[in-house]
GUNU-795649 format. One record per residue (C-alpha): residue in one letter; x, y, z; residue number from 1. Coordinates in steps of 0.5 Angstrom, whole numbers. Each point is the difference from the previous one (the first is absolute). Example, Ala and Ser with C-alpha at 12.3 -4.5 7.8 and 13.67 -1.06 7.14 Angstrom:
BEGIN
A; 25; -9; 16; 1 $
S; 2; 7; -2; 2 $
This chain:
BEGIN
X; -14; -52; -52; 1 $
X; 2; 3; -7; 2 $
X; 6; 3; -2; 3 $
X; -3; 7; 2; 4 $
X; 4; 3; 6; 5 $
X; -5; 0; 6; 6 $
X; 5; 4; 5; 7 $
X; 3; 5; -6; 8 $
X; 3; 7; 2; 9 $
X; -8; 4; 0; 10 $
X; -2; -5; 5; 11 $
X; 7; 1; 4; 12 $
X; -2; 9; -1; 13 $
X; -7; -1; 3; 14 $
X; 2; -3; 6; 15 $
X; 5; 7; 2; 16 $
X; -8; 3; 0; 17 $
X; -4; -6; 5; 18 $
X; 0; 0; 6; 19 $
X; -5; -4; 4; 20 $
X; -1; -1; 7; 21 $
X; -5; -3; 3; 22 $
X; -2; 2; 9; 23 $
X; -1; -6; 3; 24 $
X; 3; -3; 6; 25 $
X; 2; -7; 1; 26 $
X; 3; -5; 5; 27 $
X; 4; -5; -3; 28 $
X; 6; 0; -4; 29 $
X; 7; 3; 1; 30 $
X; 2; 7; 2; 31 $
X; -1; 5; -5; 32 $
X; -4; 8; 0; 33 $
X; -6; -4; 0; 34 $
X; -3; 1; 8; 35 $
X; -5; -4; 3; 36 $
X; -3; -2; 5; 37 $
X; 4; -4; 3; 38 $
X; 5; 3; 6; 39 $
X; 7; -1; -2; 40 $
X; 7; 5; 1; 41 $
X; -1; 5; -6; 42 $
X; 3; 8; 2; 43 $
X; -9; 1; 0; 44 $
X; -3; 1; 7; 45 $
X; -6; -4; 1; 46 $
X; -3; 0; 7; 47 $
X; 3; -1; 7; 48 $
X; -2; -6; 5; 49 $
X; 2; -3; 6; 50 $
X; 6; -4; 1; 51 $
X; -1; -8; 1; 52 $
X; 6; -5; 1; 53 $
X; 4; -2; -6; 54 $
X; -1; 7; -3; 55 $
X; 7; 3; -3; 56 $
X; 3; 5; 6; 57 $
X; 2; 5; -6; 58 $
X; -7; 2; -2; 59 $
X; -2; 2; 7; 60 $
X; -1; 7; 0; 61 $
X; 3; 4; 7; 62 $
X; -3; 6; -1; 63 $
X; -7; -4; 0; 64 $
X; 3; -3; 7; 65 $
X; 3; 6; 3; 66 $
X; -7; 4; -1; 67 $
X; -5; -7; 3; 68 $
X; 4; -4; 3; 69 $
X; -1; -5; -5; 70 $
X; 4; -4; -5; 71 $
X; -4; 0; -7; 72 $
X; 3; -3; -7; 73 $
X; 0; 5; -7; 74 $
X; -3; -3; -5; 75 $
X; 1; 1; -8; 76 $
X; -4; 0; -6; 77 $
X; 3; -6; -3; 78 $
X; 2; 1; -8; 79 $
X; -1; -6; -5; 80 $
X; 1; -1; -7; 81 $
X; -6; -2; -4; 82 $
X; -2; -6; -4; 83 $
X; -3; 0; -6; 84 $
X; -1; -7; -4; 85 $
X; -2; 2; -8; 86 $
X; -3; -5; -4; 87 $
X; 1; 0; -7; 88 $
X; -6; -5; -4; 89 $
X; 5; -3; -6; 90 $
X; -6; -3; -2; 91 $
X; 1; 0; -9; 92 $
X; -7; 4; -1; 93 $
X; 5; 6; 3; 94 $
X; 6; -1; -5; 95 $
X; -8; 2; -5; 96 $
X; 0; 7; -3; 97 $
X; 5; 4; -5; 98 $
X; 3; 4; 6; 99 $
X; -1; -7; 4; 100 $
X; -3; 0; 7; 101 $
X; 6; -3; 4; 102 $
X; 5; 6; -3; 103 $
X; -5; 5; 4; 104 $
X; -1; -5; 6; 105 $
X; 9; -1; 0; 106 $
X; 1; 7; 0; 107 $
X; -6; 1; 6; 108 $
X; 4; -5; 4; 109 $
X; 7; 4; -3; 110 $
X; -3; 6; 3; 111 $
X; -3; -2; 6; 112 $
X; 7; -4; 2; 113 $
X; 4; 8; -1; 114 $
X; -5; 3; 4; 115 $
X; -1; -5; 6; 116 $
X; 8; -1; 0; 117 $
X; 1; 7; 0; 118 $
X; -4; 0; 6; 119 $
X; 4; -4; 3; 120 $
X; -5; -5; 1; 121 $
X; 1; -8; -3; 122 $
X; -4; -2; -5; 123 $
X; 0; -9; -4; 124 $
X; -2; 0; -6; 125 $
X; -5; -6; -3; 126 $
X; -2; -4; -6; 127 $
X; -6; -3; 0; 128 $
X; -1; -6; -4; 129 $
X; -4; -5; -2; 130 $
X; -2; -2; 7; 131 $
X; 7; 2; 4; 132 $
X; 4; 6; 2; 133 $
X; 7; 1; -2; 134 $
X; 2; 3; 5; 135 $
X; 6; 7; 0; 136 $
X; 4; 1; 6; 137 $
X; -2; 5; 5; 138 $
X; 5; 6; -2; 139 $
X; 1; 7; 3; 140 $
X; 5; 5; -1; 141 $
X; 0; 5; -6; 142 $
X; 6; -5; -4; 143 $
X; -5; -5; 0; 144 $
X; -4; 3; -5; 145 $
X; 5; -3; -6; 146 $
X; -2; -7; 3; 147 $
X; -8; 1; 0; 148 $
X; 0; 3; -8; 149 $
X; 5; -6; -2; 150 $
X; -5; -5; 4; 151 $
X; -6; 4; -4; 152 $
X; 3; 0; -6; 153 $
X; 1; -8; 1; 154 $
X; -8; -2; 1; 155 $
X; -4; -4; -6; 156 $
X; -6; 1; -2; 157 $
X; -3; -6; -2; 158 $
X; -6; -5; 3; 159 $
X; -6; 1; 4; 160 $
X; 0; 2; 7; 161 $
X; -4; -1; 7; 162 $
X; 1; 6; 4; 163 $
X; -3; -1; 6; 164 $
X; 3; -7; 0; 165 $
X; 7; 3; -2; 166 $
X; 0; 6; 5; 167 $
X; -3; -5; 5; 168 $
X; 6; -5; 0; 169 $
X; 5; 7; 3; 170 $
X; 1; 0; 7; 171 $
X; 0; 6; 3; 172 $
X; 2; 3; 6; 173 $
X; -2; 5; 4; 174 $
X; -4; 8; -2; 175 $
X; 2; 2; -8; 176 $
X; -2; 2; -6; 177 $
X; -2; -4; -7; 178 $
X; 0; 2; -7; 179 $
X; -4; -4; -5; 180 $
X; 2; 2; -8; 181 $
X; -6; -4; -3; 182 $
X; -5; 0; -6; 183 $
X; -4; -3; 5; 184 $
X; -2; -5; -5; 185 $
X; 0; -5; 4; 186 $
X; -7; -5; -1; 187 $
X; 1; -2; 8; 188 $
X; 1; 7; 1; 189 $
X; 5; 4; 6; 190 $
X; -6; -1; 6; 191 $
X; 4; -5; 4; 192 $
X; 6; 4; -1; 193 $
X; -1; 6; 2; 194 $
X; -4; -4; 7; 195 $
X; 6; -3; 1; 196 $
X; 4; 6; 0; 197 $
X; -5; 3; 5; 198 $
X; 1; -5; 5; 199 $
X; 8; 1; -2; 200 $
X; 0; 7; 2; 201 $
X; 1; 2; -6; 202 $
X; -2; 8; -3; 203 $
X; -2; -2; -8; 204 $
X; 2; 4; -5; 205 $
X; -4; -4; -8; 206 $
X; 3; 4; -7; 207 $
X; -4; -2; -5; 208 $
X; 2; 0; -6; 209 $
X; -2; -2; -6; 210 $
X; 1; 2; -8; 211 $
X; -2; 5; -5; 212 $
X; -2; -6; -4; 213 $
X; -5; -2; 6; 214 $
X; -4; 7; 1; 215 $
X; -1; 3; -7; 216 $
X; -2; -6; -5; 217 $
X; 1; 1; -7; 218 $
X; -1; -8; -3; 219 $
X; -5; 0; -5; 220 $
X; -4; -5; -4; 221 $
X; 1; -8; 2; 222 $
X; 6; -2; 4; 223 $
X; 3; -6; 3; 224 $
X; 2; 3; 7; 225 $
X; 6; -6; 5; 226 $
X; 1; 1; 8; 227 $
X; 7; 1; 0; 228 $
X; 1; -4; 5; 229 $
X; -5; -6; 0; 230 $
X; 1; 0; -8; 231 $
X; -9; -1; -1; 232 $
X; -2; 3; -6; 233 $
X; -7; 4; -1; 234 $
X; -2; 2; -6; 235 $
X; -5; 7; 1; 236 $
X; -2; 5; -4; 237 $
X; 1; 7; 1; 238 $
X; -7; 4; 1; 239 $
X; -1; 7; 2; 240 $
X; -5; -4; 5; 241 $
X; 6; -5; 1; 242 $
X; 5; 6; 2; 243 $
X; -5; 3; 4; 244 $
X; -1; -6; 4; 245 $
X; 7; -1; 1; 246 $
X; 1; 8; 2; 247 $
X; -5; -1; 5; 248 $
X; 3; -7; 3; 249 $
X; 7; 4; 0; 250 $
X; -4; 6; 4; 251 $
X; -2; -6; 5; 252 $
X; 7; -4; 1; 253 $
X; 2; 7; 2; 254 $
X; -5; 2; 4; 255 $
X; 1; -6; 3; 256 $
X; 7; 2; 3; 257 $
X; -1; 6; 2; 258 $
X; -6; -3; 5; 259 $
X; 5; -6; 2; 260 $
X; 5; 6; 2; 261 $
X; -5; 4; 4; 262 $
X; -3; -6; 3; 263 $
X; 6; -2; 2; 264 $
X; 4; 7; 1; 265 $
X; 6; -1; -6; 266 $
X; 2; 5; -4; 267 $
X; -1; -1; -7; 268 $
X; 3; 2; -6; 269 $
X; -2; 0; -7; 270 $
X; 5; 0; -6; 271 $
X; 0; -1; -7; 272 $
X; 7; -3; -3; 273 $
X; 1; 7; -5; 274 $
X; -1; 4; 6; 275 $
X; 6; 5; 2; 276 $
X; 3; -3; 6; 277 $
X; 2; 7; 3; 278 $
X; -8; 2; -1; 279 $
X; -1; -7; 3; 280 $
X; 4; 1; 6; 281 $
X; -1; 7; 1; 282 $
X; -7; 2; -2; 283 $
X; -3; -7; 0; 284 $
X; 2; -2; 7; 285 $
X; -3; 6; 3; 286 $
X; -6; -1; -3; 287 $
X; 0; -7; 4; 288 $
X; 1; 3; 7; 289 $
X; 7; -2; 0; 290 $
């Protein structure tokens, strides 16, 4: 990354202003303020049924037994953690952009971090890289926190990337939710990760983001233009007709997305790199249902 300070002490004012929480029940993980479905020992009242052979004598309800005459266990809402798994592309196409794509990709997983935290809920954090992951430890607790923001501020932005065949490669167990942070420009495409996601039980969450540079053209005349990542060059002219065909495939690209989210239930934000984080958090989830 550039000398730019990602986590500076604007970013740390905002996070005093954020709070995120997201209503689903879960089943797997450890005990935390998450409820799930599952039955376990938390103090929230659930339901009664009758005792079976190897039931805990402790949890037999006696006054049940002096009105019927028989014996019927307590059970209890279950409270777990939940677990989120965030992907960050650091593909070098997010490095592109005077405020750089990854600068708002790595302050959304910063963000994203606090809040979860603070939740009480765990949270590992990923880079996406060429066709692997370099996977974070699953972290949980507010004093972690320092731990994900100097892990954030240590990823590199260079290469290519295979995102589905990056996030394919992550073994995940269990109910969560998984945050892809993206320009999603990928030729392969995100499809089979987000299929394989789904049959992992996961709830997803895609932030597209792109730059300022990347929405509003202001590139005149004959230019060479170079794939940040494969290197390629092609040399095009800057038309009116030109920059209307490539707004017109933009509005495809995000059209696209969206459709995909619907079609498999994921939210999906979109974010430019020059954007406000607060106005992106705040207003921007919002408008995304979150």
């Amino acid at each position: 990354m550039s000398e730019e300070k990602i986590f500076d002490t604007q970013f740390f004012k905002k996070l005093n202003t954020l709070r995120f929480s997201m209503n689903m029940r879960l089943s797997q993980g450890s005990n935390g303020i998450r409820k799930s479905s599952a039955k376990g020992s938390s103090v929230e009242f659930s339901d009664f049924r009758e005792y079976m052979p190897g039931d805990d004598v402790r949890r037999i309800d006696w006054n049940a037994y002096g009105r019927m005459d028989r014996l019927f266990i307590k059970e209890f809402m279950e409270e777990k953690e939940a677990v989120f798994h965030i992907f960050i592309d650091t593909s070098k196409s997010m490095a592109f952009g005077e405020q750089p794509k990854a600068t708002m990709a790595l302050r959304i997983a910063g963000a994203f971090a606090y809040i979860i935290l603070n939740n009480l809920d765990r949270v590992s954090v990923s880079a996406v890289k060429e066709d692997s992951l370099t996977v974070g430890k699953g972290m949980t607790g507010r004093k972690a926190l320092q731990k994900i923001l100097t892990e954030l501020e240590s990823f590199e932005f260079a290469g290519k990337t295979s995102l589905s065949q990056a996030i394919r490669s992550r073994d995940i167990h269990g109910k969560g939710v998984s945050v892809i942070i993206s320009d999603f420009l990928d030729p392969a495409g995100i499809g089979a990760g987000i299929r394989y996601l789904k049959y992992k039980k996961q709830d997803i969450i895609l932030i597209h983001v792109m730059a300022k540079e990347e929405m509003d053209i202001r590139i005149e005349g004959t230019v060479d233009l170079r794939d940040m990542e494969t290197g390629e060059k092609l040399r095009v002219t800057m038309s009116n007709n030109a920059i209307r065909n490539y707004t017109g495939q933009l509005k495809a690209f995000r059209q696209h997305m969206e459709q995909i989210s619907k079609k498999y239930q994921m939210r999906y934000l979109f974010v430019r790199s020059d954007e406000d984080l607060e106005k992106v958090l705040l207003e921007g989830m919002k408008k995304a249902h979150f």
